[in-house]
Every structure is written in structure tokens, then in C-alpha cells.
RONUKOL-794841 format. One line per field, with one value per residue (C-alpha): residue number from 0; x, y, z. Coordinates in steps of 0.5 Angstrom, whole numbers, plus 500, padded with zeros to 3 digits. Each point is the difference from the previous one (the first is absolute). Layout:
// RONUKOL-794841
nr = c(NUM;...) $
X = c(X;...) $
Y = c(Y;...) $
Z = c(Z;...) $
END
This chain:
// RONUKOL-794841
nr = c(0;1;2;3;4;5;6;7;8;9;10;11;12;13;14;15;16;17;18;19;20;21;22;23;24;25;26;27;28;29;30;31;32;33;34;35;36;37;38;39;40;41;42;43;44;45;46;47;48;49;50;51;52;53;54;55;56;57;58;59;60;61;62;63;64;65;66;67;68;69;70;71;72;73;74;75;76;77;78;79;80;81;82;83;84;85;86;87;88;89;90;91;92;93;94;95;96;97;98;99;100;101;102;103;104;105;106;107;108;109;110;111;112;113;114;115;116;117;118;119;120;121;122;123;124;125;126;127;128;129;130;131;132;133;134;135;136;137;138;139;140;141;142;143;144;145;146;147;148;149;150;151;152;153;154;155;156;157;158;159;160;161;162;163;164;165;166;167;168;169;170;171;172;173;174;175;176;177;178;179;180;181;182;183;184;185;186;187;188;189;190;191;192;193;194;195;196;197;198;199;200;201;202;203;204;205;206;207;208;209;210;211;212;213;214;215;216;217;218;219;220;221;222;223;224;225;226;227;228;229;230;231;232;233;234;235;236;237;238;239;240;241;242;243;244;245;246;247;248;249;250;251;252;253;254;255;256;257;258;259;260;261;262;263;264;265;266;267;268;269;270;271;272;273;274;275;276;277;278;279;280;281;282;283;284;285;286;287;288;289;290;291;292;293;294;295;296;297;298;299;300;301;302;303;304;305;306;307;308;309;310;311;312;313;314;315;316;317;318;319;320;321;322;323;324;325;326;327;328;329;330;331;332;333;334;335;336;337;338;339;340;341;342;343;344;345;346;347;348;349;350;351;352;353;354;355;356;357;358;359;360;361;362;363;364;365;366;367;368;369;370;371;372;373;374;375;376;377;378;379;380;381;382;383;384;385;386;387;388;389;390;391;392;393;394;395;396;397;398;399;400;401;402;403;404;405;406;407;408;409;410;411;412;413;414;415;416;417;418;419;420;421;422;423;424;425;426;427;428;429;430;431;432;433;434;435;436;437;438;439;440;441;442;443;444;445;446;447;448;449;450;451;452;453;454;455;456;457;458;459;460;461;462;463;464;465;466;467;468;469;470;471;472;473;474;475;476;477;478;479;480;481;482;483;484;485;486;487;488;489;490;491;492;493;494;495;496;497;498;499;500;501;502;503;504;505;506;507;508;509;510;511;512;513;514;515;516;517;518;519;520;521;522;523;524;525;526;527;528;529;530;531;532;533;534;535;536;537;538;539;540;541;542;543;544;545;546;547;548;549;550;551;552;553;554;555;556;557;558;559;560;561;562;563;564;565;566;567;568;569;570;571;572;573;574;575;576;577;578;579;580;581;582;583;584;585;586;587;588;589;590;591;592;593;594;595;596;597;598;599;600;601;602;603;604;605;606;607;608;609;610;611;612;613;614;615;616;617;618;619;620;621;622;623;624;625;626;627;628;629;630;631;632;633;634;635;636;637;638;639;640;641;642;643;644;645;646;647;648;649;650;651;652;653;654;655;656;657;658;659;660;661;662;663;664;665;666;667;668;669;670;671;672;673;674;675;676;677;678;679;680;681;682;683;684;685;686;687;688;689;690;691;692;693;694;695;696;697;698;699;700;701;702;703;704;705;706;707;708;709;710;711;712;713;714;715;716;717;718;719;720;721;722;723;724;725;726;727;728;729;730;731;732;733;734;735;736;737;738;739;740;741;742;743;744;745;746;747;748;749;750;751;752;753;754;755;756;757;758;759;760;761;762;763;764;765;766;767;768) $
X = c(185;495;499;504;495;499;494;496;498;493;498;502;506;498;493;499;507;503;496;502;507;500;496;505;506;497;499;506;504;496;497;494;498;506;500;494;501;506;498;494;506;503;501;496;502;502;502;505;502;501;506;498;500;501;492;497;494;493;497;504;492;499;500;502;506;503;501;501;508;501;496;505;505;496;498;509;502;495;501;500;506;507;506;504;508;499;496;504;505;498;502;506;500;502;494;495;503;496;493;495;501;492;502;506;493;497;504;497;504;506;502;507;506;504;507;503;504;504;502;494;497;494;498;500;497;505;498;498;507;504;498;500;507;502;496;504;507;499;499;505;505;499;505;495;493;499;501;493;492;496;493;492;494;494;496;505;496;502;503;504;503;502;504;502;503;503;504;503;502;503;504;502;497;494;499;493;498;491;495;499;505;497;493;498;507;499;493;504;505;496;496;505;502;493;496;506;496;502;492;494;496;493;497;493;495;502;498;493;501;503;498;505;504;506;503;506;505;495;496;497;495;506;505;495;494;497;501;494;496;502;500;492;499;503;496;493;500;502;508;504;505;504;506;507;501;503;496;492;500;493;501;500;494;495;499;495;501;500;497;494;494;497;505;503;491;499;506;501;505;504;504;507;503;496;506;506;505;505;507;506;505;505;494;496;506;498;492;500;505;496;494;504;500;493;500;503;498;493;502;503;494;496;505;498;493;500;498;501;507;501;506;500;503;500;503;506;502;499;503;504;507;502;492;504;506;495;495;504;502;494;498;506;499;497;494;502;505;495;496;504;505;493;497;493;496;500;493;501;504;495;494;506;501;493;498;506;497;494;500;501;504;505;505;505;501;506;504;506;497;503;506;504;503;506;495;495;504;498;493;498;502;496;494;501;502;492;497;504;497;493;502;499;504;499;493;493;499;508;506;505;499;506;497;505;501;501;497;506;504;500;499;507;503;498;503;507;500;504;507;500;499;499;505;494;498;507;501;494;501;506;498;495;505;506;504;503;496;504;498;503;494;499;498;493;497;504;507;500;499;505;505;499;501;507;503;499;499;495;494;492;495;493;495;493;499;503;506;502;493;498;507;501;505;499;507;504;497;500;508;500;497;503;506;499;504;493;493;494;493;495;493;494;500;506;500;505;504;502;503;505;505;507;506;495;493;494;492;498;493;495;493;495;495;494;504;500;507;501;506;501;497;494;496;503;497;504;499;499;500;495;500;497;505;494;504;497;500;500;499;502;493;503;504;507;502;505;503;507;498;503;497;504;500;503;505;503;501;503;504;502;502;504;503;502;503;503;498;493;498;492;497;498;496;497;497;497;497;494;499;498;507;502;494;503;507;496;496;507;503;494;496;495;499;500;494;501;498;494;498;500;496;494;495;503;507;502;502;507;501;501;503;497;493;500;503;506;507;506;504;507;496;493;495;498;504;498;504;502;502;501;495;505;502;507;497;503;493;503;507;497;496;505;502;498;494;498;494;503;495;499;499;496;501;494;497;494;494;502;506;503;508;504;495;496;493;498;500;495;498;492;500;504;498;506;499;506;506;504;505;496;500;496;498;496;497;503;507;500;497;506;505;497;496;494;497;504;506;506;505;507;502;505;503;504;505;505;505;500;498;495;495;494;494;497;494;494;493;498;493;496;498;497;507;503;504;507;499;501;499;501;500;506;505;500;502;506;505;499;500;507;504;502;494;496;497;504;500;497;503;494;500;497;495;495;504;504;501;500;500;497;502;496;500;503;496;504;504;500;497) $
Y = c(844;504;497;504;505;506;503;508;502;505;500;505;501;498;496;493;498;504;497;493;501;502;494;495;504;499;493;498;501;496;506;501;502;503;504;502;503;503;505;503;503;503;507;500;505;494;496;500;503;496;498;501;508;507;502;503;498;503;498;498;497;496;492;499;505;495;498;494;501;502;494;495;504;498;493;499;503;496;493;494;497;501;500;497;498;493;501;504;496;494;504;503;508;498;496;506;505;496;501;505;507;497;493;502;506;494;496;505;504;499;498;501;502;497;500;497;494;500;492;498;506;500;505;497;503;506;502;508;502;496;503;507;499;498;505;505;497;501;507;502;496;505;504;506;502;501;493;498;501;501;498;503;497;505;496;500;504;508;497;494;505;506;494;498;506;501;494;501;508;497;495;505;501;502;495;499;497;500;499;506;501;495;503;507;504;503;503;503;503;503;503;502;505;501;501;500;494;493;496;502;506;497;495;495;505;505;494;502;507;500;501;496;495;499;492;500;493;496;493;502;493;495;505;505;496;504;507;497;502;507;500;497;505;506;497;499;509;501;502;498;495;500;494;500;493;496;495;498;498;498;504;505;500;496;498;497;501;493;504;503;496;504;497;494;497;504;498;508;505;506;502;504;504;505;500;495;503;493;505;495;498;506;505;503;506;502;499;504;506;500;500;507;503;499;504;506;500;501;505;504;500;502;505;502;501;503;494;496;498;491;501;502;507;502;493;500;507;498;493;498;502;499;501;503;496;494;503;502;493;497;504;499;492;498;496;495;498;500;496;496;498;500;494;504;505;507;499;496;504;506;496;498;507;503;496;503;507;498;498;504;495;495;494;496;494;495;494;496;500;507;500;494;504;504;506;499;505;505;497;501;507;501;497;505;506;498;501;506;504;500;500;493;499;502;500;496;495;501;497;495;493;495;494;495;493;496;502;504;501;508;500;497;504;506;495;502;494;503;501;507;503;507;503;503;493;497;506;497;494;500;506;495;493;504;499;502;496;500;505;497;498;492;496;499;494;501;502;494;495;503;501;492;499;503;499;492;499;505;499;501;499;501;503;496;500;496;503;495;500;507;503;502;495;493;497;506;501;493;500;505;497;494;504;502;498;499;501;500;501;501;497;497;495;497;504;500;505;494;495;506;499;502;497;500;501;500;500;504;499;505;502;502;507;495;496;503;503;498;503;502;504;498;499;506;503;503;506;501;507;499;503;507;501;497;496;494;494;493;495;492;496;492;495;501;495;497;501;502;506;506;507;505;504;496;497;506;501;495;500;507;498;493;505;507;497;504;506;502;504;498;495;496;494;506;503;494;498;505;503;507;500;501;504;505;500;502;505;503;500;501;508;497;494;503;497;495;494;504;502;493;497;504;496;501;503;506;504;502;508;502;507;500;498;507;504;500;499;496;502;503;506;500;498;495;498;499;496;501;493;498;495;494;497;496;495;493;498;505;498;493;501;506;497;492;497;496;500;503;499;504;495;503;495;499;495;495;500;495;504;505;502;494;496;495;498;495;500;504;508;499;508;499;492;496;495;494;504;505;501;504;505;505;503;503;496;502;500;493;500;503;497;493;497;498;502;493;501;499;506;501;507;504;507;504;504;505;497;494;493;495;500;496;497;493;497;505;499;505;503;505;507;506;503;506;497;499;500;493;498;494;498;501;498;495;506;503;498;503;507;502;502;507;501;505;506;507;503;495;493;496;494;501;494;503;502;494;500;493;495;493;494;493;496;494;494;495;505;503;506) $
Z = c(639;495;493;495;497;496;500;500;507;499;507;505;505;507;501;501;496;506;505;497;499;508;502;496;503;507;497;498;506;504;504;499;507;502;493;501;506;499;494;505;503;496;499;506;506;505;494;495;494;493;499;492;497;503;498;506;504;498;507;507;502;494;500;493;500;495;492;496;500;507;502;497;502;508;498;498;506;503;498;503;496;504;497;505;500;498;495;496;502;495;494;498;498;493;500;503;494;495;504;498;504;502;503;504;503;500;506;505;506;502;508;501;497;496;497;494;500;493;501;500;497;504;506;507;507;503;507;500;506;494;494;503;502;493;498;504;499;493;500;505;496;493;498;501;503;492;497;504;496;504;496;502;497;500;505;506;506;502;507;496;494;506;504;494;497;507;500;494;500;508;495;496;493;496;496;498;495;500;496;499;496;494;501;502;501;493;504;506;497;494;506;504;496;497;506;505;503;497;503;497;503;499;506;499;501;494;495;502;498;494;493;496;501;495;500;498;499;507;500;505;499;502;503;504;500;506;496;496;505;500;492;501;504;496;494;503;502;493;501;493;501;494;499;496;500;493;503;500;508;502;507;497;495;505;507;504;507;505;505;497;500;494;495;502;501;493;496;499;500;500;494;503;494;497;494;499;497;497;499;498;504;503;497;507;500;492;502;506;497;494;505;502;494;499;506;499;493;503;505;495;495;506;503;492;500;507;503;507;500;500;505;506;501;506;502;496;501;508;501;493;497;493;496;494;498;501;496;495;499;500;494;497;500;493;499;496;505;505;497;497;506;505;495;501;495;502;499;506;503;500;503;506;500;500;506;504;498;501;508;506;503;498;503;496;503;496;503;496;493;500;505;497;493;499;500;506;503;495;499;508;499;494;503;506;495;497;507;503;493;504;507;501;506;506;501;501;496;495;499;499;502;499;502;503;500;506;507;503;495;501;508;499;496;505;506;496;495;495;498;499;507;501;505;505;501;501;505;504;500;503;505;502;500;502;494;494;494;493;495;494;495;499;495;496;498;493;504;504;495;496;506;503;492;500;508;502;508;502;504;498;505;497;505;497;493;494;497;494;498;500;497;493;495;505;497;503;505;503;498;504;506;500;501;507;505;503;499;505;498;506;497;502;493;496;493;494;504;506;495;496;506;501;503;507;500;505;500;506;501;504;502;495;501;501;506;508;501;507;504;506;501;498;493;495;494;495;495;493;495;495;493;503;505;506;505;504;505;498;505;498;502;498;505;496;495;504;507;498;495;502;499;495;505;505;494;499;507;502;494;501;508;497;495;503;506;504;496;500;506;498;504;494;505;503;495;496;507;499;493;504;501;493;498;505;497;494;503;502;493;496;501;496;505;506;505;495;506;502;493;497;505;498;494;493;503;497;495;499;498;492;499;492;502;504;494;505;495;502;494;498;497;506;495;495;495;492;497;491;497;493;498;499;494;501;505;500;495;496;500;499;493;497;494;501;496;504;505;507;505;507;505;507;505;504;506;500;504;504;502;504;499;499;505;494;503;494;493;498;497;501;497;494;498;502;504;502;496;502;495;495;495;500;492;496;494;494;503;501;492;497;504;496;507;503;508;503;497;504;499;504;503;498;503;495;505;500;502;495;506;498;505;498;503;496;499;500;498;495;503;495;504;500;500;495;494;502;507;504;507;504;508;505;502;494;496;504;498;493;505;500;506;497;496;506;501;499;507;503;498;501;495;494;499;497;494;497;493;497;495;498;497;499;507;497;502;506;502;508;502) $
END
């Protein structure tokens, strides 16, 4: 464990401090030739694809295709720790829920499955024929389809999340709870409407023609580290890249590149943005429609003295609807309001602005620093609003760039992961499957908790992920689980979500994106979609961490085979016997895969049609929609401080750099100066005066909530940092169980973990966290 420091961190992001920390990872689980190995090839065309974020890869041919947290990613999947049966087994789960989420990461893989015993309170061995049958007696002894959820993590592969989604409309329900309902959901659907298309529209190579890039609410440093390349570049030919982030991120100030001999033997780097833009929590929709405003205040002053127009003219009058009720509101908004609810000057509002209408081209790329509000719904509509005023989607070097978290989390998506279906794709799939899919709508990530809260017995089964960890108001949440009638997670390592067990609970370990995935009929590879729509092959190249693991291809289908019975007319063990199988079953679903198995065999894959990149509109009114929204003063921070003289924090929850998701690497956040702690509070300098502390203060957490329950975290260290007055931030999933279950995005019901109102009180010496 490292020492308990706080300190200032001035050198770049990435360089030897990167190189370092990928050596101690490799180092760390007892790999060093095999991790080394190992991250040769990944992202590599005969290689694998990291099991880490969603980034694009820049070059299929490069050798070092790779960055910092997709190495510790690699190097944990990696390990040569193993988790076996027996070594669990020497500790009751009551014991195992006092240990860090890093030392329970820290056992290694998983080799078998387990149950647990509630006896002895402890998981034993379980044969995969006896948990199957379990899983399906289970199932088929619900009153209906509807009392079982069905969970999908994002890094579950294209081929797994079809069978998977089959399986469970076969079984009868739509019940699909995912990770994109806690992430990026607001982005689909604020697009949907929008562009009427719910993905980006940009792909890798337009980051080399753009003259700005505009970062709203992303890290991409310790969450994206490989988009830091792109942004070098972009810098390096002079492109503006102007960040919103309440938070000083040293990604996003400087890099040194690991892969460049220049910097790393100079010490030199590239400064990445060329104007950084602090607004306080919540503002990014008052800082960009005052960025509007000053558009159109511009473009009326030149339409006055007969100049050239800002706006492009011919575009909005061809591709947009509504231009005059969105302009008329935007004039309308007061730039008081605008100022004040943005935390930024106008003058700093103009500068944003005028780097907008200077630039020919513009991408907006922005990640959960904007979905995770009430009105992220709004502000990603905001942000394509600023880009349809010039033209700015569908063309060369333009357009919106939701960047996603894990690495095939939008690729599940479009395999039919989603409680909402539309009719057409039900249609199709039950052409194909010969039957009669449901069509009732299932639960979200929000409706499932809430339903396992309210009717005792249901059954959950968690394709990946870490469930417990990653939702919102953890108290209620395990409550929920711990309800079921049965709980199984399919894992390749024990997290926190394995030791919240319902009445029966298994762990069903399986293969991870570096491991040969032998079947039948042969070696498989299985396929992702990145965050730019392209799609490709991935291809395991270790021995499999144990004998007994199975694919979550194969789970699936020998669940479905143990489950439908008698009632699927799918050959499930056929299918899963080579993968070119399931591909084609795809194809025959989805127009936009059709040749799916020859054209994701070629070098990079391929890239999946996007109709908003063509200009080409797939909306209720045929065109590109702008959108008018009031800039927002009744939030919950709002609702929080009304009439309390007391401070009330807005609480941002953020991940360390030694983290990715709930997966806890180590103790350390090397950009931001903290090593060996996690539970800390970030905040600016004179907030901590005037609440009568010092830096290194112990505080405990509070959330002020609607509906009057006391959820609190404790013990967190006080951290002095360039953040906005009033505005606060801490990691999570400490953080969590202040979030509550009802506290969620209009629209689009993702929790709304970036805006927390909170209250702190003087940690009491002794007392547990």
C-alpha cells in the first residue's frame, strides 16, 4: 500500500510516470513476461481488443496500441493470482464485505463456480450442468417472465449480448437493465430526437481535420488516456481545444507522449488545451447557450452592417427545424442568469465563443461530467444546437462525439440491449428466430432496483459488471438484492456486487478478451463497436486462467438450451459452436451488418452507417431538430441552499487514476496528488477557511434529499483544489450511497451522480468510516 500523501502534481500526463506505473502493474501480478507480451497485442488486428474504454484505435499495425489504464486493465485480467473455490471459501462473505473493493480485485480470477451456502455463510464449488439447472429451475418457477432482470455490462462482446438478448425475449421479457442507463442514455436520447440518430457522427480521422475541439465534462487522462494522443495531435497542427471542466485535469493541460522519443529523452511536452474553461457543477448548459447567444448576437450585428453571416444559412434552412422559436429563446435568456448559473464570466463566455466563430470546423466531444444530471438531457441537446447554428454535423472534420466508457458498451446497445425495443427490431427477430418476442417495455437500471425493492422473489442475473458497486444509493440497492430469490453474476473476478446475495446466490466465472476462446469449432473471436460506430474482431491469445471457465457465449447458451426446454426452436449449442454462426444470425437481423463475417475480417473492421453523418435525417420532422431549453434554476443544489444559511456543497463524483469503473487498481490518483487514500474530498481553498478547517481535516458527507432519508458517507480527508467555490468532488463508489434512487435525469433516468447537494459535519475522532 502507498504511504498516505497529498501532494502538488506539475509534471505532464503520460510520460515516464505512465511507463512506471504499467511496469509496477505488470510487476505487481507476477507477469512480467507474459504481461509484457500480452499488451503487444492488444488492439491489434490478430490480437485482442482492451477490455478498458471505448476509444478508437488510431493504427491496427502499431505495436504499442496501447495506454496506462488499459495496461492495468490487461495486466489484472492477466494476473497470475487465482481465486479459487478454497480460497474463498476460507473466509465467510460477512468477513469479505469489510475488505477494500482493491483487495477483494486483488484475489486474482475466478476458476469455477460457486454458490452460496448460507450455513456456513461461505461459497462452495458447484458443477456448471448443476448451476445451469438451478439457474433454470429458478426461472421457470416465476410467476412471470417479468419478475426476472436481466443485467449487461458494456464490456460483454457483440455475439454474447445477441445470444443474450435472444435468450431472454425467448424467456419472455424486456427486462434490460445496463450500464448505459447510468452513463450515457441521456446522450442517446437527447440524440435521437436531435440528429435522429442516438451515436456520434464523427469517426478518428475527422480529429485530424478539425479546428476546434470543444471538451465538455471528460478526463480523458485517466479515463480515455489514449484520446490524448489525438488531442497532441490536434494541438501540435494548431486546432483550438477549449475544455469545461469545474476541475483543473492535468490530461487536459499537458501530455508527454510515451511513444515519443523526442519528449520522453527531453522531458518535453505538448500543452493540449488552448483555453480552460472552470464552470461550476451543473453550468455546461448556461455556459453553451450563452456561447449561443453571443452567436446570434454576432450574426445579427453583422446581417446589420451588411457583412457575412455567423450562422450557416443555407444549412439551417435546408437540414433544421424550429431555427425561430430556438432563437427567440436564446435572445430571450438574461445574461445575468447566464452568467450566474454558468459560474463563468461573460468575458469568458465570449472568449468560448469567439473560438467557435472563428473555426471552420468544430467536434464536441463530452462524457458523464455532463450525462449524470437531471439536465444532461438538455445540455447534450444545447451542445448540438451550438453545432447545427454552423453546419457542423455532417461533414469533414465536425460533429458531436459522445465519448463512451467501456469497450463495448454502444455495441451492446445496437445488439438489442435495451428495455425499450422498437417494434421493427422485435419484428426481425422473430422472423428470423420464428417467434413472438414480448413487446412490453422492460425495466432500466432505476426500475429494476425499485421493482426488486418493492416485490420480494425476483431473479437477477448480471451478464459482467458490478452491479452493487456501480448504482446509485448502495443501502437501497443491496436491500433490493439481497431480496431476490436468486442472484448470479457472470465475473472473471470477486467485486462487491458477489457478496450482496439473495436468498441463492452464484458466481459464474468466465473467459476474459485476452484468453483463447476455444469451441468447437475451433479458436473464436468475438467483435466489439467502439465509440465511433467502427466494429472488429478480438482474438484472446493467453491459455485460459483455468480449465473450467466458460465463454459468455457458451453461458448463454447453455443456459438458454437448460432454460427453454422444449420451447426454443434455436439450436443453441450449434450456434455457439463457431461464432460465424452468430455473426450470421446477426447479418440476417441487422441491415447494417449484412456480410457482417466478411467485412469484419478485413484489417480495423468496419464502420457501421450513420444517417446524420450524410445529412441524411431520421426524425419525426425529416430534419435536424434545435431544441429551446430555459437555463435551469430550480435544480436540487438549488432546492438544497433555498433558505439554509448554512454551506451547501455540490458534490461531483469522480474515479481515481488508479481505477477504471468500480475496478479499484491501487490507491493512488498520480494527476491529482493523492496517493494511499481514497476517501477524499476535493475543495477549493477558501471553503475549507470558512468552514473553520485545515487541508487534512476529517469530514463526514451528507446529502440533502427530497424525500427526507439520511444517507451519509463518513470520514473523508479534506483536499484543498482548484475547483469552483461551493463545488466538491470525491471518488466512487464511496460516494454512492448519497445519490438517491429517485434523484435522476428528466428524460432519460440516469442517476444523477454528478450533482449531489451535500452538507459536512466534523469527522468525530474514533468513529468508523
Amino acid at each position: 500500500m502507498s504511504k498516505k500523501t497529498v501532494q502538488v502534481y506539475n509534471r505532464p500526463a503520460g510520460g515516464w510516470g505512465a511507463l512506471k506505473s504499467v511496469a509496477q502493474q505488470i510487476l505487481q501480478q507476477g507477469i512480467p513476461a507474459k504481461g509484457a507480451r500480452t499488451l503487444l497485442s492488444a488492439n491489434q488486428p490478430d490480437g485482442f481488443d482492451c477490455p478498458g474504454c471505448a476509444w478508437p484505435d488510431a493504427d491496427h499495425t502499431s505495436t504499442f496500441e496501447f495506454c496506462e489504464n488499459g495496461a492495468k486493465a490487461i495486466a489484472a485480467e492477466s494476473t497470475a493470482r487465482r481465486a479459487t473455490p478454497a480460497l474463498i471459501a476460507q473466509h465467510t462473505v460477512q468477513w469479505l464485505t469489510q475488505q477494500s473493493d482493491h483487495w477483494l480485485e486483488g484475489q486474482g480470477r475466478l476458476t469455477e463456480p460457486m454458490r452460496y451456502d448460507r450455513a456456513s455463510d461461505r461459497y462452495q464449488a458447484i458443477g456448471w450442468d448443476e448451476a445451469f439447472a438451478l439457474i433454470a429451475a429458478r426461472l421457470n418457477a416465476l410467476p412471470t417472465p417479468d419478475d426476472a432482470i436481466f443485467y449487461t455490462s458494456g464490456r460483454t462482446s457483440n455475439e454474447a449480448a445477441f445470444l443474450y438478448q435472444l435468450f431472454v425475449r425467448e424467456f419472455g421479457t424486456n427486462n434490460f437493465p445496463d450500464c448505459s442507463n447510468m452513463c450515457h442514455e441521456p446522450s442517446g436520447y437527447a440524440m435521437r430526437e436531435a440528429i435522429g440518430v442516438g451515436k456520434g457522427t464523427v469517426q478518428l480521422a475527422d480529429f485530424q481535420l478539425a479546428d476546434a475541439l470543444f471538451i465538455f465534462g471528460q478526463n480523458p487522462g485517466t479515463n480515455h488516456p489514449r484520446m490524448l494522443g489525438e488531442l497532441r495531435g490536434a494541438a501540435k497542427r494548431g486546432a483550438a481545444i477549449v475544455s469545461f471542466n469545474p476541475l483543473r485535469e492535468r490530461g487536459l493541460e499537458k501530455f508527454q507522449n510515451p511513444q515519443s522519443g523526442g519528449e520522453m529523452l527531453t522531458g518535453g511536452s505538448t500543452a493540449i488545451s488552448s483555453d480552460y474553461f472552470q464552470p461550476k457543477i451543473g453550468g455546461d448548459l448556461a455556459a453553451v447557450k450563452g456561447m449561443i447567444k453571443c452567436v446570434l448576437e454576432a450574426d445579427a450585428a453583422a446581417q446589420a452592417g451588411g457583412r457575412a453571416r455567423i450562422v450557416d444559412v443555407a444549412f439551417i434552412a435546408a437540414h433544421t427545424a424550429n431555427v425561430d422559436a430556438f432563437t427567440a429563446d436564446v435572445l430571450a435568456e438574461p445574461w445575468d442568469v447566464i452568467v450566474r448559473e454558468a459560474g463563468l464570466t461573460r468575458a469568458e463566455i465570449q472568449r468560448a465563443a469567439d473560438i467557435y466563430m472563428g473555426a471552420g470546423k468544430v467536434i464536441a466531444c463530452w462524457g458523464m461530467g455532463i450525462t449524470q444530471h437531471r439536465h444532461s438531457v438538455a445540455t447534450i441537446r444545447m451542445i448540438v444546437n451550438l453545432l447545427l447554428l454552423r453546419g457542423n454535423i455532417g461533414r469533414p472534420g465536425a460533429g458531436p462525439c459522445p465519448v463512451r466508457g467501456h469497450s463495448n458498451v454502444q455495441g451492446d446497445r445496437t445488439m438489442g440491449i435495451y428495455e425499450k425495443p422498437k417494434a421493427s427490431f422485435l419484428d426481425r427477430l422473430g422472423e428470423v428466430f420464428d417467434f413472438a418476442p414480448p413487446r412490453a417495455d422492460g425495466y432500466d437500471t432505476v426500475g429494476a432496483i425499485g421493482a426488486m425493492l418493492a416485490e420480494p422473489g425476483k431473479v437477477f442475473f448480471a451478464m459482467g459488471g458490478n452491479f452493487a458497486a456501480a448504482t446509485p444509493d448502495t443501502a437501497v440497492t443491496e436491500r433490493a438484492l439481497r431480496q431476490c430469490a436468486l442472484t448470479v453474476h457472470v465475473a472473471t473476478k470477486l467485486n462487491r456486487s458477489h457478496l450482496v446475495c439473495g436468498d441463492d446466490a452464484l458466481v459464474l466465472p468466465c473467459l476474459g478478451r485476452t484468453e483463447i476462446d476455444q469451441q468447437a469449432g475451433g479458436a473464436q473471436a468475438v467483435s466489439v463497436e467502439d465509440s465511433m460506430s467502427m466494429v472488429h474482431l478480438s482474438s484472446g491469445i493467453n491459455a485460459p486462467s483455468s480449465a473450467s471457465l466458460l465463454s459468455e457465449p457458451m453461458i448463454v447458451a447453455r443456459l438458454a438450451a437448460a432454460t427453454l426446454r422444449g420451447r426454443s426452436k434455436t439450436d443453441w449449442m450449434w450456434l455457439v459452436a463457431d461464432y460465424d454462426r452468430i455473426r450470421d444470425k446477426i447479418a440476417a437481423v441487422f441491415v447494417d451488418f449484412a456480410g457482417f463475417n466478411e467485412r469484419v475480417k478485413t484489417p480495423g473492421g468496419f464502420h457501421l452507417r450513420n444517417t446524420a453523418a450524410e445529412r441524411e435525417w431520421a426524425t419525426d420532422t425529416g430534419k435536424a431538430n434545435f431544441f429551446a431549453y430555459p437555463v435551469p434554476t430550480d435544480l436540487p443544489i438549488h432546492l438544497a441552499r433555498s433558505g439554509r444559511a448554512t454551506p451547501v456543497f455540490n458534490l461531483t463524483t469522480i474515479r481515481s487514476h488508479d481505477q477504471y469503473n468500480t475496478t479499484i487498481y491501487g490507491l493512488n490518483d498520480r494527476y491529482r496528488g493523492v496517493f494511499g487514500e481514497r476517501r477524499v474530498l476535493f475543495i477549493h481553498p477558501d471553503d475549507i477557511a470558512e468552514l473553520g478547517l485545515l487541508a487534512g481535516a476529517w469530514v463526514d458527507l451528507e446529502s440533502l434529499c427530497d424525500d427526507q432519508a439520511r444517507r451519509q458517507a463518513k470520514r473523508f480527508m479534506l483536499v484543498a483544489y482548484n475547483i469552483p467555490r461551493g463545488c466538491v468532488a470525491a471518488y466512487f463508489p464511496e460516494t454512492n450511497p448519497l445519490v438517491p434512487l429517485s434523484s435522476f435525469a428528466d428524460f432519460a433516468r440516469t442517476p444523477t451522480s454528478k450533482s449531489i447537494p451535500i452538507v459536512l459535519a466534523a469527522h468525530a475522532a474514533g468513529a468508523a468510516p
